[in-house]
C-alpha positions as CSV (number, residue, x, y, z in Angstrom):
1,X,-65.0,65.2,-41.5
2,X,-67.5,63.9,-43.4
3,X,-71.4,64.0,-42.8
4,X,-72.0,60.3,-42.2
5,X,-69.1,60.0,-39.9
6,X,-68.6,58.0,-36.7
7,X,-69.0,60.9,-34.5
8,X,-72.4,61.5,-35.5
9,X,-73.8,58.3,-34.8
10,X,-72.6,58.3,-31.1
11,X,-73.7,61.1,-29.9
12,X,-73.7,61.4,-26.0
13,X,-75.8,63.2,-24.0
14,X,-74.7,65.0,-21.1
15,X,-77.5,66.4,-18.5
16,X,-76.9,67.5,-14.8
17,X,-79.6,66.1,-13.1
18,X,-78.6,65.3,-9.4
19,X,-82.1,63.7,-8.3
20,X,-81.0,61.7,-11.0
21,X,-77.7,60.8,-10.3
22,X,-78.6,59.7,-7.2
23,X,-81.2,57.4,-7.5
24,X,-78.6,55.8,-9.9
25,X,-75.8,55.6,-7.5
26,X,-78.2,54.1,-5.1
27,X,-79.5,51.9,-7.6
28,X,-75.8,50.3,-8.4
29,X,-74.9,50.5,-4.5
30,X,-77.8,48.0,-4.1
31,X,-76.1,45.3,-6.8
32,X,-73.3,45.2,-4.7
33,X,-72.7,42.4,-2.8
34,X,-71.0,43.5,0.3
35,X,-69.0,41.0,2.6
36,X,-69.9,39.6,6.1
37,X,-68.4,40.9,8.7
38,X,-66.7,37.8,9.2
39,X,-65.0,38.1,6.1
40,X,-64.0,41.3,6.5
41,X,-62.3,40.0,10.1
42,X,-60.8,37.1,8.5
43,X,-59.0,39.6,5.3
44,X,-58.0,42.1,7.3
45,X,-56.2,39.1,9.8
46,X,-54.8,38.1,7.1
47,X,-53.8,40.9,5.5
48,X,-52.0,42.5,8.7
49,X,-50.4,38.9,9.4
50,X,-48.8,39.0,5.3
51,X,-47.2,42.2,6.2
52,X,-45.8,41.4,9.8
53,X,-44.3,38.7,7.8
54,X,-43.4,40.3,5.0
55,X,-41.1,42.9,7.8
56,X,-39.9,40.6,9.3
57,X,-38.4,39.2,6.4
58,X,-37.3,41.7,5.0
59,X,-35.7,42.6,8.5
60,X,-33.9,39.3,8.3
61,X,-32.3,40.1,4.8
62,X,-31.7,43.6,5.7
63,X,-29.3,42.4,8.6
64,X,-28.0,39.6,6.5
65,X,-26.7,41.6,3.8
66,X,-25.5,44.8,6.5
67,X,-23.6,41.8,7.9
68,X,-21.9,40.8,4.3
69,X,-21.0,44.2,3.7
70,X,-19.6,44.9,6.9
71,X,-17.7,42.1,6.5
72,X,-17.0,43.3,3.0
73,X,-15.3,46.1,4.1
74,X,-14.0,45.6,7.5
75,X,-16.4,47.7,9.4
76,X,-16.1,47.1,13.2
77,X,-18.8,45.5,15.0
């Protein structure tokens, strides 16, 4: 590899600092712009609603097609 190359221009440094680290973490956790509590009520109603409907459809279409085999192959009821 040559001495000019790509790799020597972007060299990263790596320290292990925890202090550090955490004051970082803390710094990003402060960006974040967390939801209400209202929100997180409203998603997570909806979010349990899309799956009872989601079974329950798939419930239907389960029985629908265990019917059409069934009838398929003469399976007794």
């Amino acid at each position: 590899m040559p001495s000019g190359s790509r790799g020597d221009e972007e060299r990263i440094e790596v320290a292990v600092d925890p202090a550090r680290f955490v004051r970082e973490v803390r710094s990003e956790i402060a960006k974040v712009t967390w939801p209400s509590r209202r929100e997180t009520l409203v998603s997570t109603g909806l979010v349990i609603a899309m799956a009872a409907a989601i079974a329950v459809f798939f419930l239907i279409v389960d029985q629908v097609i265990g019917l059409g085999v069934r009838a398929l192959f003469g399976a007794g009821f």
